[in-house]
N, CA, C and O atoms as a Tripos MOL2 file, in Angstrom:
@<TRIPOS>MOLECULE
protein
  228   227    57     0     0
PROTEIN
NO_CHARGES

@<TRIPOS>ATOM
      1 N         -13.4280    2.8260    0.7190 N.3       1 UNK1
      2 CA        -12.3860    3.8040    0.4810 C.3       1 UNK1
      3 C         -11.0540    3.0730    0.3170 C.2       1 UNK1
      4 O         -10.4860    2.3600    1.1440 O.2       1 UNK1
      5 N         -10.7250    3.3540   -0.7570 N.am      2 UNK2
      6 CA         -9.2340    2.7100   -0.6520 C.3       2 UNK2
      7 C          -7.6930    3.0940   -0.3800 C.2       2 UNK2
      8 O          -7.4250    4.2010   -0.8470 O.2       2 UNK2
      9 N          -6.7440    2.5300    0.1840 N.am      3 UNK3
     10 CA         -5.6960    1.9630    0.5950 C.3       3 UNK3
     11 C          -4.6990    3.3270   -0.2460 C.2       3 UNK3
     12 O          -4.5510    3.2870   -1.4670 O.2       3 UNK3
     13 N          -4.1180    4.4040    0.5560 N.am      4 UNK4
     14 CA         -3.1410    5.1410   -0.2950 C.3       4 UNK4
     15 C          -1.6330    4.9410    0.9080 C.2       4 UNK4
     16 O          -1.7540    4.6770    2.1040 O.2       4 UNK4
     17 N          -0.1860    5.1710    0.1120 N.am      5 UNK5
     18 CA          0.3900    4.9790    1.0450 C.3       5 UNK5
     19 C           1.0710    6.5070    0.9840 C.2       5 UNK5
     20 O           1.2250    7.2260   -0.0040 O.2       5 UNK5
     21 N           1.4570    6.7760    2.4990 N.am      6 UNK6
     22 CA          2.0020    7.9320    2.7810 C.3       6 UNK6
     23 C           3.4430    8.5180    2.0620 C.2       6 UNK6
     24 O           3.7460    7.9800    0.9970 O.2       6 UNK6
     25 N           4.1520    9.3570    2.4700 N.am      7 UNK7
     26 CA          5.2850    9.7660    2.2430 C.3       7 UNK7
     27 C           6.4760    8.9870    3.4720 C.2       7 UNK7
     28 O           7.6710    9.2600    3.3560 O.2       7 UNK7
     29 N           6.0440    8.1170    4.5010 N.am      8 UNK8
     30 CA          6.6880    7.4480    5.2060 C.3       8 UNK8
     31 C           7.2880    6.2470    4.8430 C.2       8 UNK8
     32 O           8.1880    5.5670    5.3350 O.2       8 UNK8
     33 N           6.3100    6.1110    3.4990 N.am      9 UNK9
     34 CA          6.9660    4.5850    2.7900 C.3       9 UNK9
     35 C           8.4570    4.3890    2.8600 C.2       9 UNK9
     36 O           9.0290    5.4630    2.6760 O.2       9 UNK9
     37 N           9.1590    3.5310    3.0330 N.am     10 UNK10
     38 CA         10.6630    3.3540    3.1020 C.3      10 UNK10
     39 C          10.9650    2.6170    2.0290 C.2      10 UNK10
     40 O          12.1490    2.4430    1.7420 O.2      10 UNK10
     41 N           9.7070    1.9360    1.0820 N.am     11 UNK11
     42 CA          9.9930    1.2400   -0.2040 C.3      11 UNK11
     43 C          10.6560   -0.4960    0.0350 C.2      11 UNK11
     44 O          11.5030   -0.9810   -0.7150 O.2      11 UNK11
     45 N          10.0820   -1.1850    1.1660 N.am     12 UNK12
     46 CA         10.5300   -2.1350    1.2310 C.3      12 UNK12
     47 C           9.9360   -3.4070    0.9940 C.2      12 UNK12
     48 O          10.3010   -4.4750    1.4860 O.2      12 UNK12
     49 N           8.7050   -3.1580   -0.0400 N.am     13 UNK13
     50 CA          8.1710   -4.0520   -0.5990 C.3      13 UNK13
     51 C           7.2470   -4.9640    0.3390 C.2      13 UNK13
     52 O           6.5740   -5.8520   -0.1840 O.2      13 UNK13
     53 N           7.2130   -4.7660    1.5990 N.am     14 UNK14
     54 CA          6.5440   -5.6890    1.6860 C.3      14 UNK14
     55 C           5.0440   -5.8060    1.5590 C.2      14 UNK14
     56 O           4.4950   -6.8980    1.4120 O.2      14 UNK14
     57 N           4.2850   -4.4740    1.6300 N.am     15 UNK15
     58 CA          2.9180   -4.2760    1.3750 C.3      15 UNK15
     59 C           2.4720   -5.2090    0.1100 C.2      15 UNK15
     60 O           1.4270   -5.8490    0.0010 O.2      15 UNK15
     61 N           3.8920   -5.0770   -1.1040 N.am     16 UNK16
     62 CA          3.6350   -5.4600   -1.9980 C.3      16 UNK16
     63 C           3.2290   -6.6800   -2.5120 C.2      16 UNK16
     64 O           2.4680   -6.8670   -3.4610 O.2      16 UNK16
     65 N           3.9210   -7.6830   -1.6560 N.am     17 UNK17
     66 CA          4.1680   -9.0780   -1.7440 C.3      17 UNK17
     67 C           2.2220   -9.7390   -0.5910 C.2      17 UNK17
     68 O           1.4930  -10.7230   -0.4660 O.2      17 UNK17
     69 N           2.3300   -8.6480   -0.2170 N.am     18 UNK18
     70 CA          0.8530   -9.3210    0.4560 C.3      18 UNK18
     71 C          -0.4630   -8.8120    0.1480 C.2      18 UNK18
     72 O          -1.4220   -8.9320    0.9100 O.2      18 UNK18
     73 N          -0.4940   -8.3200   -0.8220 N.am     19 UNK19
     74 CA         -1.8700   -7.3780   -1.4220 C.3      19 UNK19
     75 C          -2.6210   -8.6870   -2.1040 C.2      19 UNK19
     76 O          -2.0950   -9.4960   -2.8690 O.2      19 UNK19
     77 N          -3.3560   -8.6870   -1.8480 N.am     20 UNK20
     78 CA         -4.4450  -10.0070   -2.7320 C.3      20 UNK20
     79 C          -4.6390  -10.4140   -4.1970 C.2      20 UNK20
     80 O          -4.6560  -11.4810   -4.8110 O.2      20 UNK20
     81 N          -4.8040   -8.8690   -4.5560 N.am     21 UNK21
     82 CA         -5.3810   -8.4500   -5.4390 C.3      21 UNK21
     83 C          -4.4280   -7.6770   -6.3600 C.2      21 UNK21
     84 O          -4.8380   -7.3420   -7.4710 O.2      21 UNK21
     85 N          -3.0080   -7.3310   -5.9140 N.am     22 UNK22
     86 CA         -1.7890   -7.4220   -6.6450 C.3      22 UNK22
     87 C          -1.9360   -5.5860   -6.8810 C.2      22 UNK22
     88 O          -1.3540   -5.2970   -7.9270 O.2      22 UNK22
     89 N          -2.2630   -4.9120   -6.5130 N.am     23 UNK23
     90 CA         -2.5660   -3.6410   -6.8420 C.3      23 UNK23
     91 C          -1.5360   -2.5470   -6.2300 C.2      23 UNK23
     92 O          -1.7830   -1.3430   -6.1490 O.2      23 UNK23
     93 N          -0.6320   -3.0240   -5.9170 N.am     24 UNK24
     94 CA          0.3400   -2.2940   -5.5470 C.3      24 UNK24
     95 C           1.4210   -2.1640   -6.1300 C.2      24 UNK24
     96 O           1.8680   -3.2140   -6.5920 O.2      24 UNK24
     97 N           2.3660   -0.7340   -6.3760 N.am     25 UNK25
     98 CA          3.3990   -1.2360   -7.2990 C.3      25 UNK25
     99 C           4.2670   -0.2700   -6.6990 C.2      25 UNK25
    100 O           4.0030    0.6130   -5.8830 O.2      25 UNK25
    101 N           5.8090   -0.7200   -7.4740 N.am     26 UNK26
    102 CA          6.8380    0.6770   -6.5700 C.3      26 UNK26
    103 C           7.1310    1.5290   -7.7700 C.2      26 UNK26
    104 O           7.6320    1.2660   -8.8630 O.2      26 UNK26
    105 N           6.4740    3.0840   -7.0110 N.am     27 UNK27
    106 CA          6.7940    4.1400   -7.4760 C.3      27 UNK27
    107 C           7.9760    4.9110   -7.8440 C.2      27 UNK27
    108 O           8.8980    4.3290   -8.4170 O.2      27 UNK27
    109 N           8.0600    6.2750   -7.5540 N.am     28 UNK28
    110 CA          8.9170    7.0580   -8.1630 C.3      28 UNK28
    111 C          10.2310    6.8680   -6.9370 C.2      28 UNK28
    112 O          11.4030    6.5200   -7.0780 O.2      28 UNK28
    113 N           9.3360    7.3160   -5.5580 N.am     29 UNK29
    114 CA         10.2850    6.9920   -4.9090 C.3      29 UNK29
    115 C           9.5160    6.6310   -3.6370 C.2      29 UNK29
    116 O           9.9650    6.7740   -2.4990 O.2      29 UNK29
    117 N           7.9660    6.0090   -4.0390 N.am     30 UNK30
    118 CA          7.7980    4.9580   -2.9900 C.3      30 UNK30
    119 C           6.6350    4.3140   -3.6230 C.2      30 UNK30
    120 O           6.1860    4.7520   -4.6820 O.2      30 UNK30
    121 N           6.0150    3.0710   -2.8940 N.am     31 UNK31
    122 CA          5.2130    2.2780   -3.4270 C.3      31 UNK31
    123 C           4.0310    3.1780   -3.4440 C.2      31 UNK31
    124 O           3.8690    4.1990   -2.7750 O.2      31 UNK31
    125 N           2.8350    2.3720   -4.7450 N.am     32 UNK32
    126 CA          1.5530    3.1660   -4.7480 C.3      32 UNK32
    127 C           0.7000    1.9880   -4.9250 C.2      32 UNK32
    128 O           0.9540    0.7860   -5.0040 O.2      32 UNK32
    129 N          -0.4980    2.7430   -4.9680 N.am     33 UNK33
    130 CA         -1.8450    1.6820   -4.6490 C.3      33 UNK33
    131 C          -2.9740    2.3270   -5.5350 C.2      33 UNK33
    132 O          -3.5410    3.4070   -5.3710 O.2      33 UNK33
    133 N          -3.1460    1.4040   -6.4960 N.am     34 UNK34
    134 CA         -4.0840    1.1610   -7.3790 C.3      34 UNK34
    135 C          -5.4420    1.6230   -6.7040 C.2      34 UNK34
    136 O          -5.8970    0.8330   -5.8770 O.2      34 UNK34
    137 N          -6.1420    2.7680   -6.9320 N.am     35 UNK35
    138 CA         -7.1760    2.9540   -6.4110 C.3      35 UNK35
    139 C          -8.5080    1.8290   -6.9670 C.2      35 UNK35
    140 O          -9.3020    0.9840   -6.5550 O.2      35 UNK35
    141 N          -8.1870    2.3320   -7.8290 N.am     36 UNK36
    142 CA         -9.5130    1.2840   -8.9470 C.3      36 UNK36
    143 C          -9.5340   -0.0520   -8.5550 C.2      36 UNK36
    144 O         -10.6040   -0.6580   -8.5010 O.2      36 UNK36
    145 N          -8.0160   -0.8070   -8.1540 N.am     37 UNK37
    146 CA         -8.3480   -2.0440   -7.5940 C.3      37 UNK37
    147 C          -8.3470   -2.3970   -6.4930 C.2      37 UNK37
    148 O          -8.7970   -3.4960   -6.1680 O.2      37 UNK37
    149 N          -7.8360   -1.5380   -5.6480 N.am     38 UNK38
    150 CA         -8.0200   -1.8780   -4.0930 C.3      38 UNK38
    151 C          -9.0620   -2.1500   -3.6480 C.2      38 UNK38
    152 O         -10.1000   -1.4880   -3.6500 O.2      38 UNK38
    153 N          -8.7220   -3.7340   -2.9900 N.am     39 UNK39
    154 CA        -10.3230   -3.8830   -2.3850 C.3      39 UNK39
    155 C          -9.9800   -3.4440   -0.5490 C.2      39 UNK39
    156 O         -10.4640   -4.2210    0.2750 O.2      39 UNK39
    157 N          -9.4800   -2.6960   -0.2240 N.am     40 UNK40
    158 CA         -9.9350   -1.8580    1.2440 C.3      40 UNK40
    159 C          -9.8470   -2.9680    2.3440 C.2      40 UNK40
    160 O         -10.4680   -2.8120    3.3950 O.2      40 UNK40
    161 N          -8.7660   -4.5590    2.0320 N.am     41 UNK41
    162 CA         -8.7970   -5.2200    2.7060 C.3      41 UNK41
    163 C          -8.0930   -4.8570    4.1220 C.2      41 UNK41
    164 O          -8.5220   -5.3410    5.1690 O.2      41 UNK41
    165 N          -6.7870   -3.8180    4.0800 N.am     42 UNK42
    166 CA         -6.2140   -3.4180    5.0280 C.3      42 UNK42
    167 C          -4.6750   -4.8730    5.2040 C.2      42 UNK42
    168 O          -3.9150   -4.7360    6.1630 O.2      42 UNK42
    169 N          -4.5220   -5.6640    4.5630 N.am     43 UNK43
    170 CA         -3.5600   -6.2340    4.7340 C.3      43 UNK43
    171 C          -2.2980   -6.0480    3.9940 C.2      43 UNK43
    172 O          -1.5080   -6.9820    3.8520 O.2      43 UNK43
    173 N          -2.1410   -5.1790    3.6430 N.am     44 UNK44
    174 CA         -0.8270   -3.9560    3.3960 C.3      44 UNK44
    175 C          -0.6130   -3.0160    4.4300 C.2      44 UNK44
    176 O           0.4260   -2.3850    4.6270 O.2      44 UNK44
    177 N          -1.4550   -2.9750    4.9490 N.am     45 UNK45
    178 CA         -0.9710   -2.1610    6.3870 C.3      45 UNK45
    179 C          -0.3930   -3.1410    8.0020 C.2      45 UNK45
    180 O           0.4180   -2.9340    8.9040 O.2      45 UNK45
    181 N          -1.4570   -4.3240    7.6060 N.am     46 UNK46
    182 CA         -1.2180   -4.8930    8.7820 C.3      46 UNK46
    183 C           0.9770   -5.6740    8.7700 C.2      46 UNK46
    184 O           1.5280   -6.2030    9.7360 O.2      46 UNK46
    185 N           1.5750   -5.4370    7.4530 N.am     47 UNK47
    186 CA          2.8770   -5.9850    7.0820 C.3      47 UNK47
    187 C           3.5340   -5.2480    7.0930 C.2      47 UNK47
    188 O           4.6720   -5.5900    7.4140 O.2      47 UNK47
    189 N           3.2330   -3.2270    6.6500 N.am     48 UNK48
    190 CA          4.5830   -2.7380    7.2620 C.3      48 UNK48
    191 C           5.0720   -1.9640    8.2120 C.2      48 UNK48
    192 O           4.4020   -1.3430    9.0370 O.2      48 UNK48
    193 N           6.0710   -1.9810    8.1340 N.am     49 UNK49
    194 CA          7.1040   -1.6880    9.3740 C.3      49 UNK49
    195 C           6.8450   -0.5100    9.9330 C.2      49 UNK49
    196 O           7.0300   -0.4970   11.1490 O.2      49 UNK49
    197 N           6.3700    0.7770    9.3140 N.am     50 UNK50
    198 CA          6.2870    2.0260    9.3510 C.3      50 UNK50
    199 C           4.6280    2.6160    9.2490 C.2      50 UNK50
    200 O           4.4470    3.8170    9.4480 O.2      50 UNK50
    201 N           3.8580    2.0300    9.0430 N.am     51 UNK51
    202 CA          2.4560    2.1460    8.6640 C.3      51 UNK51
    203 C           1.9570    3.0850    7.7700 C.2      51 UNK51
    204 O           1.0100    3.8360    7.9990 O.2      51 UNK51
    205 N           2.6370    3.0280    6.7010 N.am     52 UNK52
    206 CA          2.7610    4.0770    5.2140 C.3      52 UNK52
    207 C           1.7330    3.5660    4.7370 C.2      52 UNK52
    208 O           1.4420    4.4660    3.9490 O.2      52 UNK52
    209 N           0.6270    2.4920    4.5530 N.am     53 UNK53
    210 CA         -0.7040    2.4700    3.9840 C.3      53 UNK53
    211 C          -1.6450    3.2290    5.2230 C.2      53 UNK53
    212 O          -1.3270    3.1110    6.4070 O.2      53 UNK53
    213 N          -2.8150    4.0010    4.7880 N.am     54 UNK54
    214 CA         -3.7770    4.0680    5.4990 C.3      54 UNK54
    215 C          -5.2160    4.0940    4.6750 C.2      54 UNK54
    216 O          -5.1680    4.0070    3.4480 O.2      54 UNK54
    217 N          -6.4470    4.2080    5.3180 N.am     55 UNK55
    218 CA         -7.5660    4.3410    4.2280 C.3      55 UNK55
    219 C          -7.1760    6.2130    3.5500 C.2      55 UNK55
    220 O          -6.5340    7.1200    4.0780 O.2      55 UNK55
    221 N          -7.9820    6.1400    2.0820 N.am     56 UNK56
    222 CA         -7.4850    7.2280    2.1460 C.3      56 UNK56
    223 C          -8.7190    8.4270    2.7010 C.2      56 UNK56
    224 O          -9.8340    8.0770    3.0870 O.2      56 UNK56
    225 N          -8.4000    9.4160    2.6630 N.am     57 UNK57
    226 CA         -9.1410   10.7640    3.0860 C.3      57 UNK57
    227 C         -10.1520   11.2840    2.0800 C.2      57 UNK57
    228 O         -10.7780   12.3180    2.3120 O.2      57 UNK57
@<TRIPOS>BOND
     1     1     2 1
     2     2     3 1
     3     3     4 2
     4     3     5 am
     5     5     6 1
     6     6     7 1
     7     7     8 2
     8     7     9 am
     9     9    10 1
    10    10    11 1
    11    11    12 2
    12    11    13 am
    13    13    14 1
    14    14    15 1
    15    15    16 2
    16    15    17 am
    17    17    18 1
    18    18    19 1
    19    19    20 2
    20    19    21 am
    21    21    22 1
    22    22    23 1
    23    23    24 2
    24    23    25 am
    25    25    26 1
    26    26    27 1
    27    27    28 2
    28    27    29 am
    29    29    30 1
    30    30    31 1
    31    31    32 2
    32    31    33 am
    33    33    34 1
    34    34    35 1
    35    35    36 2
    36    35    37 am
    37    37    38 1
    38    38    39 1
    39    39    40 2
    40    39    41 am
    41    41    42 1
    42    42    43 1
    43    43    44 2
    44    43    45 am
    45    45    46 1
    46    46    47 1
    47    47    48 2
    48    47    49 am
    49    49    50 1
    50    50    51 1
    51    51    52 2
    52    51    53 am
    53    53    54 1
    54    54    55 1
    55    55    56 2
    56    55    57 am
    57    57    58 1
    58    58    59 1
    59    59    60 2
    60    59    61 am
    61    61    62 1
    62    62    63 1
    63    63    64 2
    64    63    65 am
    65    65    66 1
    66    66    67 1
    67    67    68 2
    68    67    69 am
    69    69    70 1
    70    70    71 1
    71    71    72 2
    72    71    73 am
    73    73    74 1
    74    74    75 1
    75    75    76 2
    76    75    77 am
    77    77    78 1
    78    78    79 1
    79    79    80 2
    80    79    81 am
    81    81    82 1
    82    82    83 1
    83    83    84 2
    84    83    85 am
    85    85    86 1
    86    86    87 1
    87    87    88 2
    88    87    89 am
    89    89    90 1
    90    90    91 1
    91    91    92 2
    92    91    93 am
    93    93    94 1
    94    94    95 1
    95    95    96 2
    96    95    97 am
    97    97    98 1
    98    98    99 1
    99    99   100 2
   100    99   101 am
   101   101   102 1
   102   102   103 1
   103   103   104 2
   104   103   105 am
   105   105   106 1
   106   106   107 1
   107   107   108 2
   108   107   109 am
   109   109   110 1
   110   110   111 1
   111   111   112 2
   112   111   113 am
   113   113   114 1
   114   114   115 1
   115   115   116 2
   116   115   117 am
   117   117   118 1
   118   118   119 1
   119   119   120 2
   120   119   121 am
   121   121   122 1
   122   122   123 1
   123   123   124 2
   124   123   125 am
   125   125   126 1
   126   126   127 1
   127   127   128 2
   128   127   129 am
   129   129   130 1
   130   130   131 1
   131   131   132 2
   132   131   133 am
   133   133   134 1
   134   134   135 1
   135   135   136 2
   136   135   137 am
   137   137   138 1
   138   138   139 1
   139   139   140 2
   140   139   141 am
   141   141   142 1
   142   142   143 1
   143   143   144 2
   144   143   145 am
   145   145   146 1
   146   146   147 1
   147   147   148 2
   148   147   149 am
   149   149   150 1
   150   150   151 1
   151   151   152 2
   152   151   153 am
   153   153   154 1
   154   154   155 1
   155   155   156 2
   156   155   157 am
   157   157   158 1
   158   158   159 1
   159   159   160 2
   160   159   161 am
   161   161   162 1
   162   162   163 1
   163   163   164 2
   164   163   165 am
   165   165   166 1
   166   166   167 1
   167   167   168 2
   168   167   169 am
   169   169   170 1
   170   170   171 1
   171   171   172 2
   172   171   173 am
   173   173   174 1
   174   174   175 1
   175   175   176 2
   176   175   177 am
   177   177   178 1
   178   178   179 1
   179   179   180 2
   180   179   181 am
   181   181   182 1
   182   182   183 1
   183   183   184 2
   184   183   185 am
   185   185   186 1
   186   186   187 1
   187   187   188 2
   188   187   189 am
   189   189   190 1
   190   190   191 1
   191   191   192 2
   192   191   193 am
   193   193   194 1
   194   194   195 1
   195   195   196 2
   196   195   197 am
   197   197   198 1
   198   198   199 1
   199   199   200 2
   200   199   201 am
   201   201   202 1
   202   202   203 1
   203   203   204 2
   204   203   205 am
   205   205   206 1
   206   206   207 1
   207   207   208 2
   208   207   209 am
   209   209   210 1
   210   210   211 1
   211   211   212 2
   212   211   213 am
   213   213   214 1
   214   214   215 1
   215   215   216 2
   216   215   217 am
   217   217   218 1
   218   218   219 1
   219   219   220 2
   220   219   221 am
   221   221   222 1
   222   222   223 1
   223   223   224 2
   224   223   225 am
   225   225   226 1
   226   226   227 1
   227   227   228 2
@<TRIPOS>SUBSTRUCTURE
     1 UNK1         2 RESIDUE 1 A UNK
     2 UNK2         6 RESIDUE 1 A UNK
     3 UNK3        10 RESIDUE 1 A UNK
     4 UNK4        14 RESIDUE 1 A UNK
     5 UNK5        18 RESIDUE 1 A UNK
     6 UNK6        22 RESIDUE 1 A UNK
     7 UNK7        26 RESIDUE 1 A UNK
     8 UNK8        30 RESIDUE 1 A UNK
     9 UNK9        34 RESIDUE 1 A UNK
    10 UNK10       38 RESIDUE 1 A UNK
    11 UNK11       42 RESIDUE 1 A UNK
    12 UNK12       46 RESIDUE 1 A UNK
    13 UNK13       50 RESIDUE 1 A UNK
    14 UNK14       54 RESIDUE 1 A UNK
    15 UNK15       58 RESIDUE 1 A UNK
    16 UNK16       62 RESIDUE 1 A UNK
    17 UNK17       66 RESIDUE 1 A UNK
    18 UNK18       70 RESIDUE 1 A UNK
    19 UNK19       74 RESIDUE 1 A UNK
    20 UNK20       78 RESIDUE 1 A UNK
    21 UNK21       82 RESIDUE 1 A UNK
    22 UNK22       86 RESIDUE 1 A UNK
    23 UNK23       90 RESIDUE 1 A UNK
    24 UNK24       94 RESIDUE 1 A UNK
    25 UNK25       98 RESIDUE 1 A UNK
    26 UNK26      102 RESIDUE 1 A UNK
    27 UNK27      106 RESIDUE 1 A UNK
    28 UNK28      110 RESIDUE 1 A UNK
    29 UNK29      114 RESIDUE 1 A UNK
    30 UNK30      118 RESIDUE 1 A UNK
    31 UNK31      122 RESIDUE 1 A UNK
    32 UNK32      126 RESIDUE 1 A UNK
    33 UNK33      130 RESIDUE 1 A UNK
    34 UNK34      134 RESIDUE 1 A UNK
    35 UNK35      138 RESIDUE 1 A UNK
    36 UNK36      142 RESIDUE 1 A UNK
    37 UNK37      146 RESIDUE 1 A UNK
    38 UNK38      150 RESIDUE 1 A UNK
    39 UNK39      154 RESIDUE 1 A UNK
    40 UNK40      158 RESIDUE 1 A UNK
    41 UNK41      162 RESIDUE 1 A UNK
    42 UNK42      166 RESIDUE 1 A UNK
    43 UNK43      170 RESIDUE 1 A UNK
    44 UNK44      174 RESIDUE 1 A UNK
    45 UNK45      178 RESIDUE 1 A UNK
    46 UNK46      182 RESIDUE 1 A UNK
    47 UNK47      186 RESIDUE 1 A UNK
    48 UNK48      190 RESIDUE 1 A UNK
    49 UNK49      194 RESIDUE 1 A UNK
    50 UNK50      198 RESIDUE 1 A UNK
    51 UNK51      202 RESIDUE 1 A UNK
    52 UNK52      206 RESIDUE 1 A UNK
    53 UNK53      210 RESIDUE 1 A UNK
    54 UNK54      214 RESIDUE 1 A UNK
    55 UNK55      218 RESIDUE 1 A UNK
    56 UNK56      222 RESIDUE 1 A UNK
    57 UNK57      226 RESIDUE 1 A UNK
């Protein structure tokens, strides 16, 4: 299941800079996550501040 980020995002890039697999990008008015490429590693969550990635539902 892959990696969506909440409405808590604060947009501070850092999920971004540590995704493996580069599948993250900044949105409208917060970052998003490539479903198709997320590999479900969880190390976008373990970097931010607020815990705006989770698996999704």
């Amino acid at each position: 299941m892959a990696y969506q980020i909440n409405d808590e995002c604060i947009s501070c890039g850092a999920c971004e800079a540590e995704c493996p697999v580069s599948c993250i990008s900044a949105g409208d008015d917060k970052y998003v996550i490539d479903a198709e490429q997320c590999i479900e590693c969880g190390a976008c969550a373990g970097v931010c501040p607020v815990g705006a990635p989770n698996p999704a539902e």
